[in-house]
C-alpha positions as CSV (number, residue, x, y, z in Angstrom):
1,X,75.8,132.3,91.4
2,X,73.0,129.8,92.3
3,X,74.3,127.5,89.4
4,X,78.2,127.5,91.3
5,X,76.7,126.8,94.6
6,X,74.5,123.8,92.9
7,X,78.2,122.8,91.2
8,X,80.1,122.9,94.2
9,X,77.1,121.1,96.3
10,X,76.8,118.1,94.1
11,X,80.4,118.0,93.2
12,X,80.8,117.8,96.7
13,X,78.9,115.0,97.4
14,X,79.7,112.9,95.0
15,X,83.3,113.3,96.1
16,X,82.3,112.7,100.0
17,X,80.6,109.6,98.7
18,X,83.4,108.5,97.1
19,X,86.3,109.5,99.6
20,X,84.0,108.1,102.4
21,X,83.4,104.8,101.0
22,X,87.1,104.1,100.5
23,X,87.7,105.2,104.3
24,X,85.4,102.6,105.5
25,X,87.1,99.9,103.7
26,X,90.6,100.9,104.7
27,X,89.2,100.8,108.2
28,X,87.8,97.6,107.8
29,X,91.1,96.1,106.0
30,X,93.6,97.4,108.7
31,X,91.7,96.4,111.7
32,X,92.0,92.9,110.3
33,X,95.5,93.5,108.6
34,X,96.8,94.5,112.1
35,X,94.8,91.9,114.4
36,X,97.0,89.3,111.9
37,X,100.0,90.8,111.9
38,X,100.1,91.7,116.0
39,X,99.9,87.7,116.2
40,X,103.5,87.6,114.0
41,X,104.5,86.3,110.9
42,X,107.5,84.3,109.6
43,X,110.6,86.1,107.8
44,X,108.7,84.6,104.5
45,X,105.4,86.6,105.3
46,X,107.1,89.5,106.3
47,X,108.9,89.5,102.9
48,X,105.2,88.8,101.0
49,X,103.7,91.7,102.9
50,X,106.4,94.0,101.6
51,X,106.3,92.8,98.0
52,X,102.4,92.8,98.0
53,X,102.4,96.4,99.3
54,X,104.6,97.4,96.9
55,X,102.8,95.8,93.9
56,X,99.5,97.0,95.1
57,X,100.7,100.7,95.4
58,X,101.7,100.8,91.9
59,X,98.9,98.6,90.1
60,X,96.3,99.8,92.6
61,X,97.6,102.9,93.8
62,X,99.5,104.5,91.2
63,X,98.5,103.1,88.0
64,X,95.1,102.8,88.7
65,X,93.7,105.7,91.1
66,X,96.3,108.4,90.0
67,X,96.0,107.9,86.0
68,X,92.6,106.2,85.9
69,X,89.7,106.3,88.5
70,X,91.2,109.9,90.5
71,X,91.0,111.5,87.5
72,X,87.8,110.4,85.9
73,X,86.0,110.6,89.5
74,X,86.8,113.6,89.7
75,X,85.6,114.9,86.4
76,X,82.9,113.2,86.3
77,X,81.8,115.0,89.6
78,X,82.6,118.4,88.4
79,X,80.4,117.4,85.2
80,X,77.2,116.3,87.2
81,X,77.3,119.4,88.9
82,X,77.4,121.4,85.8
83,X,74.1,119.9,85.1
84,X,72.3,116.3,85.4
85,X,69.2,114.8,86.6
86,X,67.8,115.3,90.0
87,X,68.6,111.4,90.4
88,X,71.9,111.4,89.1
89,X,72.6,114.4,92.0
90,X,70.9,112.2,94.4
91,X,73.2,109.3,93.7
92,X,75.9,111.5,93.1
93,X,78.7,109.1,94.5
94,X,77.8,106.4,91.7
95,X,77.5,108.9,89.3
96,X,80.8,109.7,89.8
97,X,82.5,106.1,90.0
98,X,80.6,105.6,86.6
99,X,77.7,103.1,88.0
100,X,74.9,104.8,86.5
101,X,74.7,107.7,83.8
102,X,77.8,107.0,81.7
103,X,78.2,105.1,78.2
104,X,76.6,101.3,78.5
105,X,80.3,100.1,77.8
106,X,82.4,102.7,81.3
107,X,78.5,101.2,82.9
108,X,79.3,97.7,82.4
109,X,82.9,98.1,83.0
110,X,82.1,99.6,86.1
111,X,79.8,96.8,87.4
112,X,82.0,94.2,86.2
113,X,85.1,95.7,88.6
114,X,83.0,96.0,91.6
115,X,82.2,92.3,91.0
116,X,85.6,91.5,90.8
117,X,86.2,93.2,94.0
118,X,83.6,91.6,95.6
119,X,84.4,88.1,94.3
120,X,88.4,88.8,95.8
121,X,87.0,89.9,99.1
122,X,85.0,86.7,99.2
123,X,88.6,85.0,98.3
124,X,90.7,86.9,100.8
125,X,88.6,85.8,103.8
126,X,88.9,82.3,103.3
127,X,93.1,82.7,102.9
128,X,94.9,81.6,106.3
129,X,95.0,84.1,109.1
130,X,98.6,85.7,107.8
131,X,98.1,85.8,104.6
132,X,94.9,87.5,104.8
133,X,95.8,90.0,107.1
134,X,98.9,90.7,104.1
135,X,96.6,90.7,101.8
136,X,94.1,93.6,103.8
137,X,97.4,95.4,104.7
138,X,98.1,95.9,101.0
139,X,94.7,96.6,99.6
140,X,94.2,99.1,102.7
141,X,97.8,100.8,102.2
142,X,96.7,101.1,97.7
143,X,93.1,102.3,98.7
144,X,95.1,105.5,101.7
145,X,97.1,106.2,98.5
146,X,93.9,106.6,96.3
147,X,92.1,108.5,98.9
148,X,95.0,110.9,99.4
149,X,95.0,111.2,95.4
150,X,91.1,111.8,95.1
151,X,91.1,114.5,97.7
152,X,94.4,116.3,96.3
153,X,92.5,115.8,92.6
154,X,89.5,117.4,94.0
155,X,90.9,120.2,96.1
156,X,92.7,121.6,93.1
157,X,89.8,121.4,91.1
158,X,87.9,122.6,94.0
159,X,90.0,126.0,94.2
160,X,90.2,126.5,90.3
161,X,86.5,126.3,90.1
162,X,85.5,128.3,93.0
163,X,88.8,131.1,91.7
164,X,87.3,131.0,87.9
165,X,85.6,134.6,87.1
166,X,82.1,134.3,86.7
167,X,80.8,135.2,83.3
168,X,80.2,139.3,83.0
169,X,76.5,140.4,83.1
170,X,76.6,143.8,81.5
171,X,74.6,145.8,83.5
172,X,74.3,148.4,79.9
173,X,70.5,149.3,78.8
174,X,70.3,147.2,75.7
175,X,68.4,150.7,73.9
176,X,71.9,152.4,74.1
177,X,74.2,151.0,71.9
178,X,78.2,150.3,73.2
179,X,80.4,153.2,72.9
180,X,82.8,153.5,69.4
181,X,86.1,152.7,70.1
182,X,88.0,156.0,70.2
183,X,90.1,157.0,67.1
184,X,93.2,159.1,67.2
């Protein structure tokens, strides 16, 4: 029992880490996504910020949290609180997003995305007004998607682990041997 309620505790908050930090950045995006699109764009920008949404929900949204980071997140959450370093529980959220505590290769990997997001956010803000905000509207409408994804991924897992039978402790005297099966 105390080993489920470790599981579900670290699992948990890995996955509020995770979920949490993705909700801050769409908050962040949309304010400035809707600040530049409440002061209008052109037909041609209008267009752009359709086709960039729709690109970013499936490269972003679809292709990359639903087959690649939901899934993995997940796991990898549900794996830490199976067991793990005191550490790893601690930094549970970048245990989970494979930033520490995974192969050197999924570590580097890791790393190397973040700073290619950072180095496109550092892009994005220097676009023109418009553009940026189509730009933070896109990101921000792929990053809801992965958030809605994450926390479907995790509830399910969520409810199979917390419905899964706990092992059976027999509660029989191990001086008495089990009972013979009973022949007709």
């Amino acid at each position: 029992m105390q080993d489920r309620f470790r599981s579900m505790i670290v699992s948990s908050w890995a996955m509020l880490g995770v979920v949490l930090l993705l909700v801050e950045s769409v908050v962040r995006l949309a304010r400035v996504a809707l600040a530049g699109i409440s002061e209008g764009l052109r037909p041609h920008e209008w267009a752009a910020l359709v086709a960039c949404s729709l690109v970013m929900g499936y490269v972003e949204g679809y292709r990359a949290f639903s087959r690649s980071f939901g899934p993995r997140v997940v796991e990898r959450a549900f794996e830490l609180g199976r067991g793990g370093s005191t550490l790893h529980a601690l930094l549970a959220p970048a245990y989970a997003m494979s930033l520490i505590g995974d192969t050197r290769r999924r570590i580097m990997q890791s790393w190397l995305l973040a700073l290619g997001i950072v180095t496109l956010i550092v892009l994005v803000r220097n676009l023109p007004p418009a553009w940026r905000a189509i730009a933070d509207a896109s990101v921000a409408l792929s990053l809801s998607w992965g958030i809605v994804v994450i926390c479907s991924l995790w509830a399910t897992r969520l409810r199979r682990e917390l419905t899964a039978r706990a092992p059976h402790v027999s509660t029989r005297s191990p001086s008495r041997p089990p009972p013979s099966p009973a022949r007709s």
